[in-house]
C-alpha positions in Angstrom: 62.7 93.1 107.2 62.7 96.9 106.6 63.4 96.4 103.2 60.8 93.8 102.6 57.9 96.2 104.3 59.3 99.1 102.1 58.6 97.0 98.8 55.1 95.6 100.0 54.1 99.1 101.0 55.7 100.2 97.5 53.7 97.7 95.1 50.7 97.8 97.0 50.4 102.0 97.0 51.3 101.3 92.8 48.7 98.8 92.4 45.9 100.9 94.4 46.3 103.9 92.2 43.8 102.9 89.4 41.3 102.5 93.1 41.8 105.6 95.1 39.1 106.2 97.2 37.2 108.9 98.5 38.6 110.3 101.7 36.0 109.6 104.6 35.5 112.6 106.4 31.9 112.4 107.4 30.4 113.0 111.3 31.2 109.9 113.1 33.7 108.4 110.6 36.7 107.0 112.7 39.9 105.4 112.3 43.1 103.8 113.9 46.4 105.9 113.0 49.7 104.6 112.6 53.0 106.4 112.0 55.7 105.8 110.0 59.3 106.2 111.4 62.0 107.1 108.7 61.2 107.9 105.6 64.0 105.8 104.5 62.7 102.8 105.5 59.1 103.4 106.0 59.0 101.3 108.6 55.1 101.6 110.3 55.5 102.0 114.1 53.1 103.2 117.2 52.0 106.2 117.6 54.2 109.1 119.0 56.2 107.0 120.7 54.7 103.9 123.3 51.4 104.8 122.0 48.0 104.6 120.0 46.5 107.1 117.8 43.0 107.5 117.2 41.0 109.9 114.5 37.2 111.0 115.1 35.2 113.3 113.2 32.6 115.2 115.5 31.4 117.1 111.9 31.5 117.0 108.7 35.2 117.7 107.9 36.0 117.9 111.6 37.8 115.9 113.4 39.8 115.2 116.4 42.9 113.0 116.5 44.3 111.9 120.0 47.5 109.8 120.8 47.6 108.1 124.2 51.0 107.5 125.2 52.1 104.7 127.7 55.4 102.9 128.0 57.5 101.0 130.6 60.6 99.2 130.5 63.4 97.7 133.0 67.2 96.2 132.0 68.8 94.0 134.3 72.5 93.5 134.1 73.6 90.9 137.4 76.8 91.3 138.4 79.7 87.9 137.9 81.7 89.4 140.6 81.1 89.1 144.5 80.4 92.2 146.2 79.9 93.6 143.1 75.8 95.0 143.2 73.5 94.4 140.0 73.1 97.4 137.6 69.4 98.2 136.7 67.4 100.7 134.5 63.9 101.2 134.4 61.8 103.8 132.1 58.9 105.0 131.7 56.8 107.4 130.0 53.1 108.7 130.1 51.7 111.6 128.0 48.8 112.6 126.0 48.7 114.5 122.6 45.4 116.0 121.0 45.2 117.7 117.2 41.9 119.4 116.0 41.7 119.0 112.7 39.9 121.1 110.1 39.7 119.2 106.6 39.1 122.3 104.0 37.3 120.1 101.1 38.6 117.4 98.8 41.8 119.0 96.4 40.7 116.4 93.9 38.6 113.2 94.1 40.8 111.2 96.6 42.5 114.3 98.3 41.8 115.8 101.6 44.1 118.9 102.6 43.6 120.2 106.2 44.8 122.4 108.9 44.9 121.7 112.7 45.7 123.1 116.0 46.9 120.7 118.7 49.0 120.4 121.8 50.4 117.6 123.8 52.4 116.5 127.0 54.2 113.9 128.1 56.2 112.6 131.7 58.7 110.6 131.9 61.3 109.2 134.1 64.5 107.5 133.6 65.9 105.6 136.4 70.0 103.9 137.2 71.1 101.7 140.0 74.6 101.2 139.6 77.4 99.8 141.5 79.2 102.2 144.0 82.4 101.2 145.9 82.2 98.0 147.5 80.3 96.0 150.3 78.0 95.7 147.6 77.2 99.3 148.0 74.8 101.0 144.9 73.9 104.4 143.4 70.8 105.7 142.6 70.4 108.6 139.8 67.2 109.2 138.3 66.6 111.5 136.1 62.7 113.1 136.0 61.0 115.4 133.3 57.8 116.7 131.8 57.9 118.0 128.3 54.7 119.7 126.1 54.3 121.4 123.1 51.4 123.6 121.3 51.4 123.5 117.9 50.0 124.5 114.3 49.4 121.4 111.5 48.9 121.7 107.9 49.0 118.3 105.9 46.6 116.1 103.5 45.2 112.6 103.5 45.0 110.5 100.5 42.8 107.9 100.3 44.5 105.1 98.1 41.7 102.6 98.5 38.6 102.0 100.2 39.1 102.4 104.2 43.0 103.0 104.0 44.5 106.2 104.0 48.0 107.9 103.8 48.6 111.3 105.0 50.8 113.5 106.3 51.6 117.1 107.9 54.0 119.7 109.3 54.4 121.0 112.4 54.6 124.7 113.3 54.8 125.4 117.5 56.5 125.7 120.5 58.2 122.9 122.7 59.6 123.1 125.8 60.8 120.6 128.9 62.1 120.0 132.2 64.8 117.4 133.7 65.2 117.1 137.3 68.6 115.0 138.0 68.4 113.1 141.5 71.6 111.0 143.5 70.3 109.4 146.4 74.1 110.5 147.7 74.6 114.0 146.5 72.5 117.1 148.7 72.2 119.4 145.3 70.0 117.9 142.6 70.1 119.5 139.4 67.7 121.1 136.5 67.1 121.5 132.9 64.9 123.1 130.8 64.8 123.8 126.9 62.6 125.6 124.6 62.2 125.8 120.7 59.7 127.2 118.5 60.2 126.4 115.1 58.8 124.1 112.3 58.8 120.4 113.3 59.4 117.3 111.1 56.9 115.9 108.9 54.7 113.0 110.2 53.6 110.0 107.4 50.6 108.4 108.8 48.5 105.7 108.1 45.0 105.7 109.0 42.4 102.3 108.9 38.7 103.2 109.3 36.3 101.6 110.4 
């Protein structure tokens, strides 16, 4: 299936060339965003991870692109032996993400290069009931963190035809986090935290206005 998408999105991006479009990037122009995950494989998924993206220019060559992030998930593995408890996992994950972006003037007719500010966060929680001893006894570990990040972009979009867009952009920033690790049977719970500031990996988009 990877492979398939990988050649449509391959013949149709070949075909559009003699039709690249301008790049809309007037007041009020929006679009839906969608991200591509491995550039291997190309393979379009949601954006940032359990969410949407959204682009909206409030200028002429302004615009703001936000990512709503919302996910929830639960695994259920019931036990064959008696006395034995069920093992269970739920997830989930909420965060918000926000880039300003500042489009500098079309490099060429279908070009668009840009530079952005932005900054996100995101909290999550990671939940594990597990079998502990017997009498159908369980365990409880849950694992809860926030994570952010501030951030410079630079990147481009290319309009390839009319309403469709490919762009992409590199990350420049600092990100940081927090775990909290929590046994309903152990007094001492314990913490994690991690910074980097660095460049970040490049983002593919795709972007459909309308």
């Amino acid at each position: 299936m990877k492979m398939f998408t990988f050649i449509v999105l391959a013949v149709m991006l070949v075909a559009s060339t003699a039709l690249a479009a301008e790049v809309p990037t007037s007041r009020g122009d929006k679009a839906m965003v969608f991200m591509f995950d491995g550039l291997c494989f190309l393979s379009a998924e949601e954006y940032a991870e359990y969410g949407v993206g959204m682009r909206y220019y409030i200028a002429d060559g302004t615009a703001i692109r936000v990512g709503v992030q919302f996910g929830r998930s639960s695994w259920l593995d019931e036990s064959d032996v008696s006395g034995v408890a069920d093992s269970e996992n739920n997830y989930s994950l909420y965060g918000l993400n926000a880039v300003y972006e500042r489009h500098m003037g079309p490099a060429c007719s279908s070009v668009s290069p840009y530079w952005g500010i932005g900054a996100g966060f995101a909290i999550h929680s990671d939940e594990y009931i597990v079998p502990a001893g017997v009498a159908n006894e369980i365990q409880t570990t849950t694992y809860k963190g926030t994570d952010y990040e501030v951030f410079g972009v630079m990147g481009f979009e290319w309009g390839f035809t009319d309403c469709l867009t490919l762009g992409g952009d590199y990350k420049l920033g600092f990100t940081g986090g927090s775990t909290e690790r929590e046994v309903d049977d152990d007094p001492v719970d314990n913490k994690y935290s991690d910074t980097l500031i660095g460049f970040g990996t490049a983002s593919v988009y795709l972007s459909v206005y309308f």
